[in-house]
N, C-alpha and C positions, 0 to 999 in steps of 0.2 A: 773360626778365628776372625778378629777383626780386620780391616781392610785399612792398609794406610792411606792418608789422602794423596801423596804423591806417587800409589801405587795406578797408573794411566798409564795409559798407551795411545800411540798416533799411528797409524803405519810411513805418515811423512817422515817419524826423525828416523827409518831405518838409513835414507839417503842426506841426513844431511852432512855438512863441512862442521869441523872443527876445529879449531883456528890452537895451532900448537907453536909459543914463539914466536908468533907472528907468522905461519905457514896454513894454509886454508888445508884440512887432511879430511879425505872419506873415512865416516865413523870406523871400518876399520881397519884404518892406517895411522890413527888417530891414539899414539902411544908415546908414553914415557920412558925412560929407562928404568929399569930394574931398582940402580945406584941414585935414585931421585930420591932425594930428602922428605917430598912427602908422601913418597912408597914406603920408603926405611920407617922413619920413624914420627909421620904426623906432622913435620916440622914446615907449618905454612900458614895463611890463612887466607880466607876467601868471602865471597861474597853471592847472592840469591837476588835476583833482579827482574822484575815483572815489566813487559812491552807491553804498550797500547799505541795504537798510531802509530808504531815503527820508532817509537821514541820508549828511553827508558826512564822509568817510573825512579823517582825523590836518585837520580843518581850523584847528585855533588853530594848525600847524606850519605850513601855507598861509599864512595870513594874516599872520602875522610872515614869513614871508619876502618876501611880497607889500610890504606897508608898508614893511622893512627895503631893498628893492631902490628905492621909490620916495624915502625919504629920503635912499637916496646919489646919485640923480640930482635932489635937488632939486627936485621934482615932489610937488604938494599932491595928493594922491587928491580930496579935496573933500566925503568924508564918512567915517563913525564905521565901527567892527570893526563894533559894533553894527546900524549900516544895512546893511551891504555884507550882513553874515549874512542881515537880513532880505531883501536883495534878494533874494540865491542861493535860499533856500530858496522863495521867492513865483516865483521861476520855478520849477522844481521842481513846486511843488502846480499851477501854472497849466497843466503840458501831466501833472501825473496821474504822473507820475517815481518810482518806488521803486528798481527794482534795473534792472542793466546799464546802467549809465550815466555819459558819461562829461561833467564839468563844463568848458568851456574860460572863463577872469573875464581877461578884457583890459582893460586900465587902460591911456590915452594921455593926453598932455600936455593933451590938447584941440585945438580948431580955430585954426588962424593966420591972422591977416590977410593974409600974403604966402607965395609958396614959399619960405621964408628957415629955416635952421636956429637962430639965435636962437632963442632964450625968449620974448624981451620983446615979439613979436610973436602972441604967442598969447591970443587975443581972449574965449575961453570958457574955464568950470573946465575939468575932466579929463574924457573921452571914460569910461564907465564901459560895458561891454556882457559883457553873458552869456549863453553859446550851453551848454545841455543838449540833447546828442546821446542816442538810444538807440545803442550802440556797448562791442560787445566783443572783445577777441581771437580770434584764430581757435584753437580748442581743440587743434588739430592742431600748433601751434608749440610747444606747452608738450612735446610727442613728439618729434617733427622736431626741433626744436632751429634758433638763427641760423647764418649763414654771415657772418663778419666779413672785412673786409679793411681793413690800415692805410693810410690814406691822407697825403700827401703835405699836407695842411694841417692847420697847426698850431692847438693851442689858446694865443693868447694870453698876454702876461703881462699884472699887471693895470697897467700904465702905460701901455698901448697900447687894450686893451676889456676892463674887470673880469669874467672868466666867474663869478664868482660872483653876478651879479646877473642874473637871468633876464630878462632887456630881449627885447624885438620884433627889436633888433637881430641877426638870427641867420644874416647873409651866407656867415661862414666855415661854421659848420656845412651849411647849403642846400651848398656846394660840396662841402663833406666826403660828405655823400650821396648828391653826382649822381658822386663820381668813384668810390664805392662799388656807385653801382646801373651803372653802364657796367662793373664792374669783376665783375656779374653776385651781387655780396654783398645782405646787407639790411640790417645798418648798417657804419657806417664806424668802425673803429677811429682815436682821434686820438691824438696823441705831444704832449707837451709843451715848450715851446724848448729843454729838454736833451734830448731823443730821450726819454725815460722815459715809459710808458703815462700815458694823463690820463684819458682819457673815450670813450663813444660820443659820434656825432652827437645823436646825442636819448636817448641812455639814459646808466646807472652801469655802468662793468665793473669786475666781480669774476672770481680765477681761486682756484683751490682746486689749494694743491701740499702734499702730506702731513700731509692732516689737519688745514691752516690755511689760513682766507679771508683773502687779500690784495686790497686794494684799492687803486685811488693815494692819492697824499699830500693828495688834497682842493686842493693849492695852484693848478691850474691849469681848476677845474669847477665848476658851479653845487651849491651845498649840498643836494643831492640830498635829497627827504624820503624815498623809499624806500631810499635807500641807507645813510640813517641809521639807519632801523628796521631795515633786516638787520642792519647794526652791534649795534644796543642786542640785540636778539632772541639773535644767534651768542651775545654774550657774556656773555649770560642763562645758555644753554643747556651753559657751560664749553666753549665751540667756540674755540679761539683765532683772534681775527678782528684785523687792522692794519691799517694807513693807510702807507703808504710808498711808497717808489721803486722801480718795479722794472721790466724794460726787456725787449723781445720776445723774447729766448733765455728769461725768466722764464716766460713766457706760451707760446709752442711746447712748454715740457716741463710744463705744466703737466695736472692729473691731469682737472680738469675746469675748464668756464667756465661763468659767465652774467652777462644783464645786469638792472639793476633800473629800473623806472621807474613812475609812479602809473596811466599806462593798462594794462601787463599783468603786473602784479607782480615777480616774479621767472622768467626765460625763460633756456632751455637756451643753451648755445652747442656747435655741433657742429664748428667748422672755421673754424679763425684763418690768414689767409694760406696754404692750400690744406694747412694741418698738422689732420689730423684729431684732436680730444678726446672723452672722454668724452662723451656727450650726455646728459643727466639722469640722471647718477652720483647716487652715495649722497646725499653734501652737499647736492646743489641738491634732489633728495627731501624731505629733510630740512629743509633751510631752506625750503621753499614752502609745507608743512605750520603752521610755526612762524609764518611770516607770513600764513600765512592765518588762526592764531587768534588774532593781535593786528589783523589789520582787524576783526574780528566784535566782541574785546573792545573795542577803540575805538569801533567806532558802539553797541555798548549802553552805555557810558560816556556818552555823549554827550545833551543837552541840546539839545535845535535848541525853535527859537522858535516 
C-alpha cells in the first residue's frame, strides 16, 4: 500500500503544547468537546502553514483566505488577524519551533447546545486550536516522484459545496483517497462535473506539455496558496504558465507532472493512471528551485510579532 506524504513521525511532537483558545495544552489535554461544530458536523475551516526561521511562510495569503472562507459561511472567528498572528507565533516560541515545521489553525463554529446543524444553536464563540507538528516530507518523494490515479468522485460545483472555501467539511475528498490508496496510488486525481482535470484530493495539479505549465481553470478547487506562487513565480521567470480546461488525453501525453501544496512544496508525479511521465524533468527542477527562493524571500520579508 502506498504511503502518504504526511504519513511521518518525530518523537518531539509526542511533548509538544497545543494551543486550545488561547490556552497552551499537553498533546494529551489538548481537546474539544464532543458538542463542537467541527466534531458534529465539519462546520469550520482552517488552514496548513510551513515555518522556516521561526517565521510563517506567505501568512497574510493564510489569513485572508482563512477569514475570506469564514465570512462566506457566516461564521464570526471571534478575534483580530492581529490576535490570531499572536496566538500562532506564542505557540511556536512555547514548544521552541524554528524550522521543519508544519502549522495546522482550525477554526469551528464553536460548541452547540444540541447535535442540531443549525447555527442558532451554538452556545460559545468560535472553537479557535493550533497544532505545530515537527514534520516534513520524506526527501525521497521529491526523487521517486507520486503515483496518481483518477478517481470516480467528483469535485463539486459550487451550488452543491463551494471547493473554494477550505471548510473541515472534506467527505468527497477522504473517499477520493481511500479509492486512490485501494487503487495502490498516493493521491487521487479528481475530474470536475464536466470530465475536465480539477484537483488532487489534498494537493494542486500541474502538467507541463511543451514548454508550458497548465493547470485547471481554478473553477472547481480550493485557491490554492502554493499553487498561486508557482503561478506568480512561472510567470516571473517568462515560463508560459495557464489556468484552463483540459482533460485526461491532455495529462497521458503530457511531458511531465506535479503537484503543489503548503506541506511539501512542489513534488514530482511519476505515473497518471498506470501512463508513466517524466519524473523530476527539467520544469519541475526548475520550478522547485524558483519556489524555494520565494519561501526564503517571503520569511526574511516578514515581520512576526
Amino acid at each position: 500500500m502506498a504511503k502518504s506524504m504526511h504519513d511521518v513521525s518525530d518523537p518531539r511532537n509526542a511533548t509538544i503544547l497545543i494551543n486550545v483558545n488561547g490556552e497552551l495544552k499537553p498533546r494529551g489535554e489538548a481537546v474539544v468537546s464532543v458538542f463542537d461544530s467541527g466534531f458534529m458536523l465539519g462546520d469550520g475551516v482552517w488552514e496548513g502553514l510551513r515555518v522556516g526561521g521561526g517565521k510563517l511562510a506567505f501568512l497574510d495569503r493564510h489569513l485572508d483566505r482563512l477569514f475570506e472562507g469564514a465570512k462566506a459561511i457566516a461564521m464570526d472567528v471571534g478575534i483580530s488577524r492581529e490576535e490570531l498572528t499572536r496566538r500562532l507565533y506564542e505557540t511556536l516560541d512555547a514548544n521552541e519551533m524554528r524550522d521543519g515545521v508544519h502549522v495546522r489553525l482550525m477554526v469551528t463554529r464553536g460548541v452547540r447546545s444540541t447535535p442540531y446543524q443549525d447555527p442558532r444553536v451554538v452556545v460559545t464563540p468560535a472553537t479557535i486550536v493550533i497544532v505545530a507538528e515537527y514534520k516534513e516530507s520524506d526527501p525521497a518523494v521529491y526523487e521517486l516522484g507520486l503515483k496518481l490515479f483518477t478517481v470516480h468522485v467528483r469535485r463539486g460545483d459550487p451550488a452543491v459545496q463551494d471547493q473554494k472555501i477550505n471548510s473541515h467539511s472534506k467527505l468527497n475528498c477522504i473517499l477520493a483517497s481511500v479509492q486512490a490508496t485501494q487503487a495502490g496510488a498516493d493521491e487521487a486525481l479528481m475530474l470536475d462535473p464536466q470530465g475536465f482535470v480539477a484537483t488532487c484530493n489534498s494537493t494542486h495539479f500541474f502538467i507541463v506539455r511543451k514548454g508550458q505549465v497548465w493547470t485547471s481553470s481554478g473553477k472547481y478547487c480550493l485557491g490554492g496558496i502554493t499553487r498561486q506562487v508557482v503561478l506568480e513565480i512561472a510567470r516571473e521567470a517568462d515560463i508560459p504558465a495557464v489556468e484552463k480546461d483540459f482533460s485526461l488525453t491532455d495529462v497521458y501525453g503530457a511531458d511531465e507532472a506535479f503537484v503543489t501544496g503548503t506541506f511539501a512544496g512542489i513534488v514530482p508525479v511519476r505515473e497518471v493512471d498506470g501512463r508513466a511521465l517524466n519524473c523530476r524533468g527539467p520544469m519541475v527542477e526548475r520550478l522547485q528551485k524558483l519556489y524555494a527562493d520565494r519561501v526564503e524571500r517571503d520569511i526574511e520579508e516578514q515581520q512576526r510579532p
